[in-house]
C-alpha positions as CSV (number, residue, x, y, z in Angstrom):
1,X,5.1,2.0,18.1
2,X,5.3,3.2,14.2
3,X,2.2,4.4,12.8
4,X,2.1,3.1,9.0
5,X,0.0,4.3,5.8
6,X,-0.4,2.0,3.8
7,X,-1.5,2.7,0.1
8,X,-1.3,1.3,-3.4
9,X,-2.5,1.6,-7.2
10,X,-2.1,5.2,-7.3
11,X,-1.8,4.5,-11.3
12,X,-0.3,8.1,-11.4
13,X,-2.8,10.0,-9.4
14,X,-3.0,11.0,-5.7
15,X,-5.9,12.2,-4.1
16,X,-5.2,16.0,-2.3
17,X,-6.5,14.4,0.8
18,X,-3.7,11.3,1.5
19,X,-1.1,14.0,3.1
20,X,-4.1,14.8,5.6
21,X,-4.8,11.3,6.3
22,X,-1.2,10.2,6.7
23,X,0.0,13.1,8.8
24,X,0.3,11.2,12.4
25,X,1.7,8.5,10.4
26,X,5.8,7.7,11.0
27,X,6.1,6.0,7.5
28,X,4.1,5.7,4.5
29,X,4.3,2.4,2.5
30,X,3.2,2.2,-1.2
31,X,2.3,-1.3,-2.8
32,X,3.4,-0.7,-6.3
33,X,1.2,0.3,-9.9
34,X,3.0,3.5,-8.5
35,X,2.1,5.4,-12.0
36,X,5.1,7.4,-12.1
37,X,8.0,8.8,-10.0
38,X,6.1,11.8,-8.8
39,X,3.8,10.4,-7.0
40,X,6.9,8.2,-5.0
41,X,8.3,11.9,-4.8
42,X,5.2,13.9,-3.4
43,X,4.6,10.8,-0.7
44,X,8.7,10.9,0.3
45,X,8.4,14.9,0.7
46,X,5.3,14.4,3.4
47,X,7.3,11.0,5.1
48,X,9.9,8.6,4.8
49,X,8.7,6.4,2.0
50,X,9.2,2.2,1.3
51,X,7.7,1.6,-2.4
52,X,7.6,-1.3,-4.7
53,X,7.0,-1.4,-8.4
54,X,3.8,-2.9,-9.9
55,X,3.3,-4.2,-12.9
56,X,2.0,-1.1,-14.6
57,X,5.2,1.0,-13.9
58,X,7.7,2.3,-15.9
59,X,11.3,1.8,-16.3
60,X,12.4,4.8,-13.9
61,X,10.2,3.7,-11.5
62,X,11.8,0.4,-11.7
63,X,14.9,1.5,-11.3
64,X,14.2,3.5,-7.9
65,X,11.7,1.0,-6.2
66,X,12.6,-3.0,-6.3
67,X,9.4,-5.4,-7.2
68,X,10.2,-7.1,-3.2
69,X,10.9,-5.3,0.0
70,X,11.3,-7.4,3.3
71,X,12.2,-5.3,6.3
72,X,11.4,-5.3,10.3
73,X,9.5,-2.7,11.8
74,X,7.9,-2.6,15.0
75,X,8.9,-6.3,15.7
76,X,7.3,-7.3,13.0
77,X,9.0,-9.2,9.8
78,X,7.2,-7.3,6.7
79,X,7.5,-8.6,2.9
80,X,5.8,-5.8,0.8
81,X,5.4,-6.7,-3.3
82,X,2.7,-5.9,-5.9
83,X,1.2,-9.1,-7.2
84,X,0.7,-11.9,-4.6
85,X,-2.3,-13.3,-4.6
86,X,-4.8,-13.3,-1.5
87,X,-5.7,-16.1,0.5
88,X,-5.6,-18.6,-0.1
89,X,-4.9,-17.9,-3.5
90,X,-1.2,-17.2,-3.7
91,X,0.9,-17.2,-6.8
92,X,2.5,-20.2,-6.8
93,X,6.0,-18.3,-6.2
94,X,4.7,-16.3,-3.5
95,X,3.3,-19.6,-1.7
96,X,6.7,-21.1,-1.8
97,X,8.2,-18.0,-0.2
98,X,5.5,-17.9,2.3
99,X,6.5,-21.2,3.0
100,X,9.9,-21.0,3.2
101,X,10.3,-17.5,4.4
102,X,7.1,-16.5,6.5
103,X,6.7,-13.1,7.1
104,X,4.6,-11.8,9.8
105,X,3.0,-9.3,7.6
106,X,2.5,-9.7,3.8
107,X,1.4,-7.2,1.5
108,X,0.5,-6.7,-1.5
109,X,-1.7,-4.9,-3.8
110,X,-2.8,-4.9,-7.4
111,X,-5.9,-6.2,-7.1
112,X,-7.7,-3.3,-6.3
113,X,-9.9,-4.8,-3.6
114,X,-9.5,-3.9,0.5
115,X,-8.6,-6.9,2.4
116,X,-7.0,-7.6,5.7
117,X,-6.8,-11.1,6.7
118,X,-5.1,-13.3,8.9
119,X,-4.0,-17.1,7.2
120,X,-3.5,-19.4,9.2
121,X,-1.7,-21.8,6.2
122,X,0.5,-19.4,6.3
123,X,0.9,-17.9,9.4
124,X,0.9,-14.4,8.4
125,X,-1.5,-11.8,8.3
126,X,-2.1,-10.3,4.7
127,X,-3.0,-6.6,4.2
128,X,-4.2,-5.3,0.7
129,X,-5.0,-1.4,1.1
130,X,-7.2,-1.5,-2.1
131,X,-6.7,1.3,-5.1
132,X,-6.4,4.6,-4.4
133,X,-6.2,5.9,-7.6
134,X,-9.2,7.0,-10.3
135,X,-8.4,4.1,-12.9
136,X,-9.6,0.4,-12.5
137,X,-12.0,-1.7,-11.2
138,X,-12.6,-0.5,-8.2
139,X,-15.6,1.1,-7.0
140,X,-14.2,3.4,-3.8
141,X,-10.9,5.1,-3.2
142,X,-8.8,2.9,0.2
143,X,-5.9,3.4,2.5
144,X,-4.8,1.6,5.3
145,X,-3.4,3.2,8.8
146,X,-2.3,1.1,11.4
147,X,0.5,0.3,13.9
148,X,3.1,-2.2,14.6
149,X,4.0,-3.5,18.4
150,X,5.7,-6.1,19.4
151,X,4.7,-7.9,15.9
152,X,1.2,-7.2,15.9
153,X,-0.8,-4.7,13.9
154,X,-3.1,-2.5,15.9
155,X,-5.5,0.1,15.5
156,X,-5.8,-0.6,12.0
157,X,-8.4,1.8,10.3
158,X,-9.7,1.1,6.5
159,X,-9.6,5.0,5.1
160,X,-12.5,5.4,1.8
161,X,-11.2,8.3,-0.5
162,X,-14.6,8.6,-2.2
163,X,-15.8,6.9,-5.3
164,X,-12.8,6.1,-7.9
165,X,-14.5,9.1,-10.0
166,X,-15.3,11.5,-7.4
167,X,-13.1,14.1,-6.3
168,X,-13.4,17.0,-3.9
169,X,-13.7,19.9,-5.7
170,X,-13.2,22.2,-3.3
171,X,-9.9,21.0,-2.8
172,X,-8.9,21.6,-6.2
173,X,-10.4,24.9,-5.7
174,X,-7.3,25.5,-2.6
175,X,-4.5,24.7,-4.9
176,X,-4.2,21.2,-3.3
177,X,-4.9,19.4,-6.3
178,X,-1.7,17.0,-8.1
């Protein structure tokens, strides 16, 4: 049963604290606005790493992460981009692949808000982890963890960073700080 942490909208940041949270995790997942190929490098040093570009990122970033990953994992049929939509608000292209295509888990971020919901339109369950970075709209710092089996996603746990200015001193103090 893989254990996933899922994160996006780093915008070039990471908070000291995501290699703590993601330690049990098997891999760790990054919805695009990546901010720079550092951060994809930190992440793929702690675990193995699936990343998709968002639209704030560069051209080298680009070139090493696609804008659409579909995979399997855990029996479940993943498609991982960064602009989507939400239910049941989709861009229109990402309706018709819904449609045409449906994964079992779509995710997405860029809109900087936390949401896990099933659609039933769809037939898919949607996962947004929210922004974990310090610039946007935002109000709090989110990660996802959860697990796949057998197609379903289980003990799936909503992780707040802090407010999107606040950050732990004392772990800049360690050395820990990016």
């Amino acid at each position: 049963m893989p254990r996933i942490g899922l994160i996006s909208d780093t915008h070039g940041w990471l908070d000291p604290r995501v290699e703590v949270h993601f330690t049990e995790c098997d891999e760790i997942w990054h919805a695009g606005d990546i901010g720079g190929l550092a951060i994809t490098e930190q992440l793929a040093r702690w675990k193995p790493l699936r990343a998709v570009y968002g639209n704030i990122d560069d051209g080298p970033s680009r070139r090493e992460h696609p804008e659409h990953q579909r995979f399997t994992m855990g029996g479940a049929r993943v498609w991982m981009t960064h602009i989507g939509g939400r239910p049941p608000r989709y861009t229109p292209e990402v309706l018709a692949e819904l449609r045409s295509d449906p994964p079992t888990l779509f995710i997405c971020g860029h809109s900087h808000i936390c949401l896990v919901q099933f659609d039933p339109k769809v037939n898919c369950l949607y996962m947004n982890p929210g922004a974990a970075g310090r610039h946007g709209w935002h109000k709090v710092r989110t990660l996802l963890r959860f697990s796949l089996n057998e197609g379903s996603v289980k003990d799936l746990e909503v992780v707040e960073l802090g407010a999107r200015g606040q950050i732990d001193q004392s772990l800049l103090e360690e050395g820990n700080g990016r």
